[in-house]
C-alpha positions in Angstrom: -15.1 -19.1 -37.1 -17.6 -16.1 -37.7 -16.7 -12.8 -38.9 -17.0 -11.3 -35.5 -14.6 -13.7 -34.2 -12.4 -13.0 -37.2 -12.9 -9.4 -36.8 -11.5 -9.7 -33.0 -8.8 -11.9 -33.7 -7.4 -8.7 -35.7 -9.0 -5.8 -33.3 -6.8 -7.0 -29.9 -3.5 -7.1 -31.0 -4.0 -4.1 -33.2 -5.7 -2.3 -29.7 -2.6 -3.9 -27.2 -0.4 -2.6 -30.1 -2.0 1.5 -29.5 -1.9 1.2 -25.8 2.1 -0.3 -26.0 2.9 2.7 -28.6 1.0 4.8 -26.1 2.8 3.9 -23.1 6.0 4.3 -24.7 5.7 7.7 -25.9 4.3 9.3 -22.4 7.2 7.3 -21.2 10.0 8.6 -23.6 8.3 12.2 -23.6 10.8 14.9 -22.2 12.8 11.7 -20.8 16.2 14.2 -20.2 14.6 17.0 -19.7 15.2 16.5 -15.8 17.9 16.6 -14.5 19.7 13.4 -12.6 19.1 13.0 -8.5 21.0 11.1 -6.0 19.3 7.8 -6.1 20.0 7.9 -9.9 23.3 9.2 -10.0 24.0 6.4 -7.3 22.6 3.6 -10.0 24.7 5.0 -12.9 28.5 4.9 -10.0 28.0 1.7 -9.2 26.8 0.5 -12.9 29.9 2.0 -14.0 32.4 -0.6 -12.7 32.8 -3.9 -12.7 30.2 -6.7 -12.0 32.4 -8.4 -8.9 33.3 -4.7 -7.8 29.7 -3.5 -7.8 28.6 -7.1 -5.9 30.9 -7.0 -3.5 30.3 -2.9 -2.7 26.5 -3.4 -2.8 26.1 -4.9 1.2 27.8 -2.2 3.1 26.7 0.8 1.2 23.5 0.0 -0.7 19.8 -1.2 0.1 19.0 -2.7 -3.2 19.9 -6.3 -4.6 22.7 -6.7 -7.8 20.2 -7.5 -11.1 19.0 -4.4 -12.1 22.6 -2.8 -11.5 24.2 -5.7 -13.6 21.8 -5.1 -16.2 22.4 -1.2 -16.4 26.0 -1.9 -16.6 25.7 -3.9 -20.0 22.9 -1.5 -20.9 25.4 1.4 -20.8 28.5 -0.2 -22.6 25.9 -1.1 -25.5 24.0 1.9 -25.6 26.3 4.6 -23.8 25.8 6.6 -20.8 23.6 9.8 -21.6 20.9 10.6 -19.5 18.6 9.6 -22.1 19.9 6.3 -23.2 20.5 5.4 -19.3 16.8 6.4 -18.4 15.8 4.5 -21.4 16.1 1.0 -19.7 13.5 1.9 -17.5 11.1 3.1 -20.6 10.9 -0.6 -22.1 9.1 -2.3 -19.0 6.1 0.2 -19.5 4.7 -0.7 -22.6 5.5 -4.7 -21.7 4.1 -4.2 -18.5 0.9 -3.1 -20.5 0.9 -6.0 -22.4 1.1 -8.0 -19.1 -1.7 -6.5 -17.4 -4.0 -7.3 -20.1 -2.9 -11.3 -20.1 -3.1 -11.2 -16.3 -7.0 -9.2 -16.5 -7.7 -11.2 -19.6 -7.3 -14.3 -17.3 -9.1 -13.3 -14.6 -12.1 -11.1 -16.3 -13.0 -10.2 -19.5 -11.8 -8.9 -22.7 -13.0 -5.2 -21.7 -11.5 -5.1 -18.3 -8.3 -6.3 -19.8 -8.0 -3.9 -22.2 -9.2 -1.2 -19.8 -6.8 -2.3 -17.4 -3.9 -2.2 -19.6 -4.6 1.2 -20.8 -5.0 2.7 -17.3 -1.3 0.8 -16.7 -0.6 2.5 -19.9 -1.7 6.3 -18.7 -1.0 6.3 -14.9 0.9 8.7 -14.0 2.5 7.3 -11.1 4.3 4.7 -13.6 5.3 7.0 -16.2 7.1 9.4 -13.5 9.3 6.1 -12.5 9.5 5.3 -16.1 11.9 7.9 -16.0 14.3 7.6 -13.8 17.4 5.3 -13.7 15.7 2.7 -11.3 15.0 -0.4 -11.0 11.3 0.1 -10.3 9.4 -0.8 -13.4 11.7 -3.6 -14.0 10.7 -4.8 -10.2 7.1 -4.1 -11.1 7.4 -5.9 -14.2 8.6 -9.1 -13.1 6.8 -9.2 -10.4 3.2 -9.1 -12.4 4.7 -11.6 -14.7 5.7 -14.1 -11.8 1.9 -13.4 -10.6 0.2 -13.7 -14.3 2.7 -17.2 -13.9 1.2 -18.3 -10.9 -2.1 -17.8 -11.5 -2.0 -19.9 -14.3 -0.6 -22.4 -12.8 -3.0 -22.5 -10.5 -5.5 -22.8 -13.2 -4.0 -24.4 -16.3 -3.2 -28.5 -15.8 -1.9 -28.2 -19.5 0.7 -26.2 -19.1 0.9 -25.9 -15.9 5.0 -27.0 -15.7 6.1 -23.7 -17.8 3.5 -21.8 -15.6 5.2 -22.9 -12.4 8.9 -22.7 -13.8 8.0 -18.8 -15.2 6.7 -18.4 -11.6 9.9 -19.6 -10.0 12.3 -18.0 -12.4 10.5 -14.0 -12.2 10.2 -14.0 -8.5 13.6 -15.5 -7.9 14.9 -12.7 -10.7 12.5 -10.5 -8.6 13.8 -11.2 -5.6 17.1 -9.7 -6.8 15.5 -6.3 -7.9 13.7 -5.3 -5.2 13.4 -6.4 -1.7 9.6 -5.5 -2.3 9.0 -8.2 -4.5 8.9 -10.9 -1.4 5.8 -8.8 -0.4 4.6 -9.9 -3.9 5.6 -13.8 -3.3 3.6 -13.7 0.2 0.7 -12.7 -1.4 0.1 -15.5 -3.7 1.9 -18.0 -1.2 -1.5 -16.1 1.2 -3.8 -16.6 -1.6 -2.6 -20.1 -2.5 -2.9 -21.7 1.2 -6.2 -20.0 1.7 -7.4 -21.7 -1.8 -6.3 -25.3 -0.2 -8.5 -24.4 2.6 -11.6 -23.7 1.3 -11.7 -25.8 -2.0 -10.2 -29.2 -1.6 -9.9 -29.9 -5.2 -6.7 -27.6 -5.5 -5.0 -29.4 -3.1 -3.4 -31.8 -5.3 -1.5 -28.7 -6.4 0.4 -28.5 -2.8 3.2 -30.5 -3.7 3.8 -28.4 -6.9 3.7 -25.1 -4.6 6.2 -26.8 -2.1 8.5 -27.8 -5.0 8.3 -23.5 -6.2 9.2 -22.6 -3.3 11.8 -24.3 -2.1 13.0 -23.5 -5.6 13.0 -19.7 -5.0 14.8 -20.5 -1.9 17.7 -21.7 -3.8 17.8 -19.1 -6.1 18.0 -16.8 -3.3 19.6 -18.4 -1.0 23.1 -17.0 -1.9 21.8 -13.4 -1.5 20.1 -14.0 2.0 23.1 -13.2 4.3 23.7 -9.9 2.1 19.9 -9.1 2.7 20.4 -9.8 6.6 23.4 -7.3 6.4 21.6 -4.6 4.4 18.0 -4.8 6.8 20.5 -3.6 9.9 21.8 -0.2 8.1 20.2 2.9 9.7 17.2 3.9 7.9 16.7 6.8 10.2 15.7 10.7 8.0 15.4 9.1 5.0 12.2 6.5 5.8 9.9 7.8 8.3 7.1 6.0 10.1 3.9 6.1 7.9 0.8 8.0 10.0 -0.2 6.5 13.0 -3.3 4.4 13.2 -4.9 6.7 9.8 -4.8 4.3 7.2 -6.5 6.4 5.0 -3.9 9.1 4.9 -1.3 6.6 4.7 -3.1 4.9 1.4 -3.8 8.3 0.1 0.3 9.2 0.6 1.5 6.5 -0.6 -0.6 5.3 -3.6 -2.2 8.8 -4.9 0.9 11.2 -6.2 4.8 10.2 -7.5 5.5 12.6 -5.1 3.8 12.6 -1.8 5.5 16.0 -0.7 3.6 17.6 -3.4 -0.5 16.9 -3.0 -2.9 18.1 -5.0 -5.9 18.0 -2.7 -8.4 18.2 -5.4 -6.8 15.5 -7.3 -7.0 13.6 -4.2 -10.4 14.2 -3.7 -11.2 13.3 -7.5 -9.5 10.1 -6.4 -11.1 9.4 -3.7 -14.8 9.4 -5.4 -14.0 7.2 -7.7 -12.3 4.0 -6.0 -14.8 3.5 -3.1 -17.6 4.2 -6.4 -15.7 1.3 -8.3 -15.4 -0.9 -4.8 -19.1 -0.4 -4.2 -19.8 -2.1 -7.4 -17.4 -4.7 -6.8 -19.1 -4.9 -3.3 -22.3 -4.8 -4.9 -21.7 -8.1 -7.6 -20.4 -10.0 -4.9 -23.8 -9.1 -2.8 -26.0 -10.2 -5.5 -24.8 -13.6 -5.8 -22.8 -14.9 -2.9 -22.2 -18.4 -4.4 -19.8 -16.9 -6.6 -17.0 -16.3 -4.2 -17.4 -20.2 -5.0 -16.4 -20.1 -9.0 -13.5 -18.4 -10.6 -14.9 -14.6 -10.7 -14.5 -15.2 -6.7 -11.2 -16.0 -7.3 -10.3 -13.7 -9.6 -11.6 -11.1 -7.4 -9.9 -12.5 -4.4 -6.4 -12.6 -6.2 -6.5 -9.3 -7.5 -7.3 -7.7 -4.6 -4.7 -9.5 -2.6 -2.1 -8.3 -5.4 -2.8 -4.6 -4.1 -3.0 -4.7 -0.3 -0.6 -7.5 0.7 2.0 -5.8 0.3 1.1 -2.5 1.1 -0.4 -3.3 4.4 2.6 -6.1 5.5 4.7 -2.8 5.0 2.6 -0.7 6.7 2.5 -3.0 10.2 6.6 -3.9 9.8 7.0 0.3 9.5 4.8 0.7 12.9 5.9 -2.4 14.6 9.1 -3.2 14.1 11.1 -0.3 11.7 10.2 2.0 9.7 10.5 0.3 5.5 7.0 1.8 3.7 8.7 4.2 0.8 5.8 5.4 -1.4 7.9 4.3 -4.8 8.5 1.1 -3.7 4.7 0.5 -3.8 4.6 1.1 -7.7 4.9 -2.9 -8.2 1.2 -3.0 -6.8 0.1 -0.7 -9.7 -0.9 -2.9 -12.1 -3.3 -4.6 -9.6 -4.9 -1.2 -9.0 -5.4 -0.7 -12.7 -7.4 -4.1 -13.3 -9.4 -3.2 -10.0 -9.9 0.0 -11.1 -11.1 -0.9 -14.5 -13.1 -4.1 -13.1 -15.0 -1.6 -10.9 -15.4 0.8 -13.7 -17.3 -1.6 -15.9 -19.2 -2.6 -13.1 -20.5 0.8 -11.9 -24.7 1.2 -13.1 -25.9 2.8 -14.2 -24.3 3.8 -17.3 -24.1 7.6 -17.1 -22.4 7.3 -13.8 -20.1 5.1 -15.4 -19.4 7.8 -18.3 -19.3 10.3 -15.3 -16.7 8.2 -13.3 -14.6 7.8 -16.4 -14.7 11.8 -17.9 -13.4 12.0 -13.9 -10.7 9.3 -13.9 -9.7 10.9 -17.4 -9.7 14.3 -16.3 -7.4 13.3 -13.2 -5.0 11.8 -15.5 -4.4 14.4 -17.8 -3.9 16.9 -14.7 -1.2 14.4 -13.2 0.2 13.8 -16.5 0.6 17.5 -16.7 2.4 17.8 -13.3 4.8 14.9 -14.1 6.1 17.0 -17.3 5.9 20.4 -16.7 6.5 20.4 -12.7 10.2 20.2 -11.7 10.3 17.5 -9.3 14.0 16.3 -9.0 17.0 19.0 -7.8 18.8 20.7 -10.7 22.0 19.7 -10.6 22.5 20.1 -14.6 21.7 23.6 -14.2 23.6 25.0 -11.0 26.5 22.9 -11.6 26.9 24.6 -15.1 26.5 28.0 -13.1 29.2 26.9 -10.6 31.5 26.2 -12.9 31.7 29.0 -14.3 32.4 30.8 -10.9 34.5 29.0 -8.6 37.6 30.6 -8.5 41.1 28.3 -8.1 41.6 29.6 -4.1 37.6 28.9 -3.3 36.6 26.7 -0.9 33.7 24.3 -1.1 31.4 23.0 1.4 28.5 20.4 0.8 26.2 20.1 3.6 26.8 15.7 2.8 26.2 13.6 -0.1 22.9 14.3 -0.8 25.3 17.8 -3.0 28.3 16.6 -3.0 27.6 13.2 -5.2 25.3 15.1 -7.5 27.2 17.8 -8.1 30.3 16.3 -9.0 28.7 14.0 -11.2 28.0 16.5 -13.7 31.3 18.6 -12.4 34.0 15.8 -13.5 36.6 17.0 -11.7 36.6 15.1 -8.2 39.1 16.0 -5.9 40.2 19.3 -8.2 37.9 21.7 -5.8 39.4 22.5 -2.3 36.8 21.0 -0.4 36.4 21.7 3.7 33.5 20.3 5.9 31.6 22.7 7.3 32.6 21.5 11.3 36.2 22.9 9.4 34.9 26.7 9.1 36.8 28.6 11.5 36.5 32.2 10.9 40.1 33.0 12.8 42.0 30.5 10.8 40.8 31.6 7.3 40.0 35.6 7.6 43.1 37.5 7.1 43.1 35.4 3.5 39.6 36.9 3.0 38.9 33.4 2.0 35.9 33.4 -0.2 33.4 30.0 0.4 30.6 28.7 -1.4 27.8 26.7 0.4 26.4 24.2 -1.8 23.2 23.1 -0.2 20.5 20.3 -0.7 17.0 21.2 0.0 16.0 18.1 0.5 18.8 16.4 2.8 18.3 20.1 4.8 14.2 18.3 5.3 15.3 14.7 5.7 17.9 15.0 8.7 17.0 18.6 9.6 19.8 20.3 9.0 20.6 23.9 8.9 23.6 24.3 7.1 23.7 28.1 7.1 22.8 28.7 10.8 25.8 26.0 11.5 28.0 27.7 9.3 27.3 31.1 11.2 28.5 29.5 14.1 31.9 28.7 13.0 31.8 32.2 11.2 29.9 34.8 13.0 31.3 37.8 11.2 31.1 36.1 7.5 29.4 38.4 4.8 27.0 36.8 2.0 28.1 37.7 -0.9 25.8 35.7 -3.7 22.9 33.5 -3.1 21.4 31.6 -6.4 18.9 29.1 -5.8 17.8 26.0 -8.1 15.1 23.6 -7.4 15.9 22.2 -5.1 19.4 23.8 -4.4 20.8 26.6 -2.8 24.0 28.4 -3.4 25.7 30.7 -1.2 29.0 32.7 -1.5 30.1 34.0 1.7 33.5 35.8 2.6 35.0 35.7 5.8 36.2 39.3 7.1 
C-alpha cells in the first residue's frame, strides 16, 4: 500500500468524523429555544401512554404509523421529557444520515462527490430545521436512504448480496411504519429495478431475489395495511391543499426550496434556481459526450439517484391533482439526501473551474442565509411564552374560548391544568345570558388554524356578542390574545 493510500485510509474517516460533529452541532444549536407546536405536542400525548393504548388510538385520530411514537415513548422514560431531551431523538439521525449519504455517493461516484454530498446533507438547512422538532421525519429519511444504500448494493454486490437484500427488507418494512412516504421510496427502486431487467438482461437472474423482498415487506406490513386503509379516508381538507395547478416549477420551488413554504425568500430562491439547472446541465452535458455510458454503472448511478429525488415527489404531486390532495412539503425531506449527491455530482462536474468556485461561494452563501433564518426567525407559535403570560392573568370566574385544537392542545400542554379553566365554545357566547355578570372572556386564538380553515374567530364572536368591549389584546407569534367583557 503507498503512502497516499495510507494517508487516505486515515483522511476519510477523520473527514466523515468533521462533517458528523458538524451536523450534530447545527442540529443541537438553540434545539429549545422554540417553543413546542401542535404536531409536536401531539407526538409527545400520544408517546406518553402506553404502547397498546397509543396503537390502538393511532387509526381514528392520527395519520402516521406506530414506530417512531413507540420509540419516543422509551426515549422519554430513559431520557425524560424536556423539550430538549424529547427533540433530541430527532438530532441523532442527522449526523448518521451524513454518514449514509457518503456510503450511498461513495457507491455510486467518487470519493469527492461522496464527501461533498454528505457535507451538503450535513449543512442543508431544510434537514436541520426538522432536526428539531419532535418528528419522525429524519428517522423516516434515514431509513429510507439506508434501505436504498441496501438495495443498491444488492443489486451490485453478489458477495454479499443476502445482508444487502435482508437490510433492504428490514429498513423499508421499519420504514414503512414511520412514514406513509417511505412506499414512495420503495416504488422508486421497485421503478428502477424493473426498468434495469429490461434493458440489461444480465440482471435478470436477480428477479427472483426482488420477488422474494418484496413479498417480504408485504408481510411485515401486512398487519398495518387495514389501519393504513382506515387512516387514507380521514378528511384532509384545510390542512393539505392541492399543490399549483399544471406549474411544476412553483410546485418544486414550494416544496423542496424553504422549511417553510409560507415564508419565501425570493432571492434565495433565485440563488437556487441558478445553481441546480447549472449542476443538471453538466450532468446533461457528461451524459451528451458519451452516450454509451448510460450502458455502464455511472448510467446507473445517475439513473438511481435521480429516481431517488423525483419518484416520489412527482407520484405525490399527480395522486394530490388526481385523486386527493397528500403533497406536504415536510414529508418530502426523505428525498433530501438524493438532492445532496445530485447536487454535489453536478457541482464537480460544472467547467470550467471558476464557475465551479462561483457556483459553490453561491451554494455557500445560500446556506448560511437559510441557516440564519432557521435560528434566528421564529417559525413555530409561542405557546411557552403566552401561556406563561396567561397564567398569570386568568382570573378564577374567567371564561376561555379556543377557536379548536390547533390553541387549545398547545396551550394546555404547557398550562397543566386541564379541565381547571372554565372553558365555553365560542357557538356558546351569548351576550344576554352572560352580561349582567359582566363576564370577562379571553379569546385564545391560532394564527395559523385562523389561515388553514379560514376562520374568523373575533368576527364570530361579535356575533354572539355585539355589544362586547375589548379590553387587552397581546399577540405572540403566532397567537393572539384577546380579553373582552360583555356589557
Amino acid at each position: 500500500m503507498s503512502l497516499k493510500d495510507d494517508l487516505q485510509q486515515y483522511q476519510i474517516p477523520i473527514a466523515l468524523f468533521l462533517i458528523s460533529a458538524l451536523a450534530f452541532a447545527l442540529r443541537v444549536y438553540k434545539l429549545d429555544a422554540e417553543s413546542l407546536w401542535l404536531d409536536e405536542i401531539l407526538s409527545i400525548k400520544l408517546a406518553s401512554i402506553d404502547i397498546p393504548s397509543a396503537i390502538r388510538t393511532l387509526p381514528g385520530n392520527y395519520v402516521h404509523p406506530p414506530i417512531y411514537f413507540i420509540i419516543l415513548h422509551i426515549w422519554s422514560r430513559v431520557v425524560g421529557e424536556s423539550e430538549f431531551s424529547l427533540r433530541f431523538l430527532s438530532v441523532l439521525f442527522g449526523p448518521l444520515t451524513a454518514v449514509v449519504t457518503y456510503k450511498l455517493a461513495r457507491t455510486l461516484f467518487d470519493l469527492r462527490t461522496a464527501l461533498l454530498s454528505a457535507l451538503l446533507l450535513a449543512l442543508c438547512p431544510y434537514h436541520v430545521y426538522y432536526s428539531q422538532e419532535t418528528r419522525m421525519y429524519t428517522l423516516a429519511t434515514f431509513l429510507g436512504l439506508v434501505g436504498a444504500y441496501c438495495f443498491f448494493q444488492a443489486l451490485e454486490r453478489r458477495d454479499r448480496a443476502l445482508r444487502h437484500w435482508i437490510g433492504f427488507v428490514l429498513c423499508s418494512g421499519l420504514g414503512l411504519y414511520t412514514h406513509h412516504y417511505t412506499l414512495f421510496l420503495l416504488l422508486f427502486e421497485n421503478l428502477f429495478f424493473l426498468s434495469l431487467i429490461i434493458i440489461r438482461r444480465q440482471y435478470r437472474y436477480l428477479f427472483r431475489a426482488w420477488l422474494l423482498a418484496q413479498l417480504a415487506i408485504l408481510c411485515l406490513y401486512l398487519p398495518w395495511l387495514p389501519v393504513l386503509l382506515i387512516q387514507s379516508t380521514r378528511d384532509r381538507s384545510g390542512w393539505i391543499e392541492a399543490p399549483p395547478l399544471g406549474d411544476l416549477p412553483a410546485a418544486v420551488i414550494a416544496y423542496f426550496v424553504t422549511p417553510n413554504p409560507a415564508r419565501k425568500l425570493h432571492l434565495l430562491t433565485g440563488s437556487l434556481g441558478v445553481i441546480f439547472p447549472l449542476t443538471l446541465g453538466a450532468i446533461g452535458a457528461e451524459i451528451t459526450e458519451d452516450r454509451q455510458r448510460l450502458s455502464f454503472p455511472l448510467g446507473r448511478s445517475r439513473l438511481y439517484v435521480l429516481a431517488y429525488l423525483t419518484v416520489p415527489f412527482l407520484v405525490a404531486y399527480a395522486a394530490s391533482l388526481l385523486i386527493r390532495p397528500i403533497l406536504v412539503a415536510r414529508y418530502l425531506i426523505v428525498c433530501v439526501p438524493a438532492a445532496c449527491i445530485l447536487l454535489a455530482y453536478g457541482l464537480n462536474l460544472v467547467k470550467p473551474k471558476f464557475l465551479a468556485l462561483l457556483l459553490g461561494l453561491l451554494l455557500s452563501w445560500t446556506i448560511v442565509i437559510y441557516l440564519c433564518s432557521v435560528y434566528n426567525t421564529v417559525n413555530k407559535e409561542d405557546w411557552r411564552s403566552a401561556t406563561r403570560y396567561l397564567s398569570t392573568r386568568i382570573q378564577r370566574d374567567d371564561l376561555v374560548c379556543f377557536n379548536g385544537g390547533h390553541a387549545r392542545v398547545p396551550f394546555y400542554h404547557y398550562y397543566g391544568k386541564e379541565g381547571e379553566l372554565n372553558e365555553i365554545n365560542l357557538s356558546e357566547i351569548d351576550e344576554n345570558r352572560y352580561s349582567v355578570f359582566r363576564q370577562r372572556i379571553w379569546l385564545i386564538i391560532s394564527l395559523s388554524a385562523e389561515d388553514l380553515y379560514g376562520q374568523h374567530t373575533l368576527e364570530t364572536f361579535r356575533q354572539g356578542a355585539p355589544h362586547s368591549k375589548l379590553l387587552l389584546e397581546e399577540e405572540f407569534p403566532g397567537i393572539e390574545v384577546l380579553l373582552l367583557t360583555l356589557n
